[in-house]
Each structure stands twice: as C-alpha cells, then as structure tokens.
N, C-alpha and C positions, 0 to 999 in steps of 0.2 A: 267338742263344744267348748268354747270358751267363755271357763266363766264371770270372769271379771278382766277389766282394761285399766292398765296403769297408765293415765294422762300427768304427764311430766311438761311442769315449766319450769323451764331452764333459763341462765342467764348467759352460759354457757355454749358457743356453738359446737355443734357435734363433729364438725370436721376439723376442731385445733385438738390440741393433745389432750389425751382425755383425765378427764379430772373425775374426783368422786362419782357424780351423780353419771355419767357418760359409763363407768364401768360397773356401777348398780343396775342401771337401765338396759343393759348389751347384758346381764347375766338375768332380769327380768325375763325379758324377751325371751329367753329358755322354754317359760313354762307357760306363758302368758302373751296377749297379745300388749304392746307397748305404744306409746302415739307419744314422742316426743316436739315440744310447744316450743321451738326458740323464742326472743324477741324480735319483734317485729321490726321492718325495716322500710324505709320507703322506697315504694312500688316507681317502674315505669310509668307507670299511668293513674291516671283519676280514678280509675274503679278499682279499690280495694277488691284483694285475693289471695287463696292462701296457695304457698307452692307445698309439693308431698314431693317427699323421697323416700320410697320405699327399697330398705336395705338385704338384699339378696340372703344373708346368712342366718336373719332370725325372722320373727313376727314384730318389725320394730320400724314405725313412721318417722319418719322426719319431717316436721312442719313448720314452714318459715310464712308468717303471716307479710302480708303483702300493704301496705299504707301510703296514700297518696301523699305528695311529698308536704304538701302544703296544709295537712290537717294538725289542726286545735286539740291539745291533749284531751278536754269533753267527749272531742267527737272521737279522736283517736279510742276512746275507753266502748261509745258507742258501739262503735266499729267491730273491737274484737271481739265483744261480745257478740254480734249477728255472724261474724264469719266461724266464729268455735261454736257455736250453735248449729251453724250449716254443717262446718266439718263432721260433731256429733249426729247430729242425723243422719247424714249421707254415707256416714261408717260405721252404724248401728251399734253404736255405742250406748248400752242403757246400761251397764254395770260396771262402775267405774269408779278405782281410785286415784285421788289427785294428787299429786307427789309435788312439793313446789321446793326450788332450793334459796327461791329470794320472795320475799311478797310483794312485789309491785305486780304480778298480774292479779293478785287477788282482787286487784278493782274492776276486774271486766269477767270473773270468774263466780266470786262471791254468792252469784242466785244461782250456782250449781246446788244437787245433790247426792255427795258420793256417798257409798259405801262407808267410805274411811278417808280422811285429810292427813297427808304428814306433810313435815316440815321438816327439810334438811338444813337444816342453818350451817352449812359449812364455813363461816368467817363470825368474827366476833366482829359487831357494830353498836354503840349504845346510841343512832343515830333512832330518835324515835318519829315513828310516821301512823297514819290513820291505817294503812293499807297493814302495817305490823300489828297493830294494835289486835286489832277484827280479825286478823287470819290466828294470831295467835289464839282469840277466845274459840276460834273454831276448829283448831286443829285437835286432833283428835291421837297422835304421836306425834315426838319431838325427838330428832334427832340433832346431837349438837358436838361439834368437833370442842368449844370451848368449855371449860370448867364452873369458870362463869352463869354463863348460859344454862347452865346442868342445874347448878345450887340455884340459881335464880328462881326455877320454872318447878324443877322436882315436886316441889309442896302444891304447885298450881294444877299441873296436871295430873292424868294419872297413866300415862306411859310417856314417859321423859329417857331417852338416852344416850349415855358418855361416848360418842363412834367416832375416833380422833382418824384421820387421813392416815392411809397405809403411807405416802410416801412422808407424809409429818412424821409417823411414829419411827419409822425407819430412817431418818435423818439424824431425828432424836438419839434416837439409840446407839449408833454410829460413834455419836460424839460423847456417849456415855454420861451423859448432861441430863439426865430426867430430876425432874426435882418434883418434888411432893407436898402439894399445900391439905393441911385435912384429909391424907390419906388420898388426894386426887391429885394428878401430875397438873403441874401448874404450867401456866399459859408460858410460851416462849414468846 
C-alpha cells in the first residue's frame, strides 16, 4: 500500500542529463510512488492533454502536460489546473507530497493540499515574482544549493536546508577553491 505520492514540478526535462532533482526523484521512486510534472508544451491540437510515460525500472510517472498552441497565459494557468486535477483523480492520488524545483507552477497548483510542500531552489535568483513570493509562505521545507538562500530563509522557516549539488561540490573540491563565508562555503 502506498502511502503517500511525491508530485514533482520540474523545470527540468527527464530525458536530458540528469540534474539534482531527476536523481532525487529516480531514488524516490525506490520506496514511494513518483508522478513527475514537466512543463508544459504546446499540443498538436486544440484540446489540451496530458501525455504519461511510465518508466519500466521504478513507480515513477512522467507527465508532459499538453497546451493548445494558441492559449493566453490566464487560460494557460486555467488549464493546468483542470488537467492535474484530472490526472490526480484518474491516479488516485489522495496523499501527496509536492516537490517543486522552480515556482511558476505554483499558480496552477496553489489550491492543492499536501501533506508537505518542499522547495528545491536549486539556482540562486534574486528575481522576485508573486508565484515565489506565495510558495514560499507555503512551503513547509527548504532546500537550497545557495548560501544566500540558506541565511535568508533559516530564521523564516523552520526546516531550511544547505544541499549544495553533488557535481557543484565535486567540481569545487577538485579545484581545491572552497572558500568560507560565516562558516558557510561561499557562492562560486
């Protein structure tokens, strides 16, 4: 029986080389079932749909939402909201955490309710948006490659964590170049 479903939007497609959140999700899928959320693209056709690709080696979805070429970002939000509502239904997904590694889907997601919300902020942005703003009051873990990011939030939330990229850390390290601000390796 499984008890909860990790729903992951990614900005990420799962079939380029896999980054952070592509090899969090493939060791998920181990113990859990997975439904991973690309972004969407424009459809063949006028009727919005989502495609599934289910991956042979674990419990782990691939979903590439489907958008007609010609819609208005409005209706685009409209949209995926009815078709991740369909997908959740039609998948029986009533226990579910949301894993997001960017917030712009947060505007077609936001009247969900998980379990648990995290936030992979894999890249450091001080580009501020409504869609960052909201996910962050509602995220409920914070995971962040940036130093930055870490001291920013620490005091705001109450699970904030330092999780630098294995192949950043390993670059780093290579080059013998770690450098330490406040006891915390500083941004390269």
């Amino acid at each position: 029986m499984i008890r909860y479903t990790v729903v992951c939007f990614s900005s990420v497609r799962w079939n380029t080389p896999f980054q952070r959140t592509q090899h969090l999700m493939k060791r998920f899928a181990r113990q859990t079932r997975v439904i991973y959320v690309e972004e969407p693209v424009a459809g063949a056709n006028e009727t919005p749909y989502c495609i599934s690709h289910y991956l042979d080696y674990t419990d782990l979805v691939v979903v590439v939402p489907q958008i007609p070429p010609s819609t208005g970002k409005l209706e685009t939000t409209s949209i995926l909201r009815e078709l991740l509502a369909e997908f959740l239904i039609s998948h029986l997904v009533h226990n579910y955490v949301l894993w997001y590694d960017n917030e712009h889907p947060y505007s077609y997601t936001d009247h969900l309710h998980p379990l648990l919300t995290v936030w992979d902020v894999n890249r450091n942005s001080s580009k501020e948006s409504e869609s960052r703003t909201r996910l962050l009051k509602n995220t409920d873990m914070l995971f962040t490659n940036s130093p930055t990011w870490y001291q920013h939030n620490r005091e705001k939330l109450s699970a904030v964590f330092l999780f630098p990229d294995a192949l950043d850390k390993a670059h780093i390290k290579s080059t013998g170049s770690i450098k330490k601000e406040n006891g915390l390796p500083k941004e390269v």
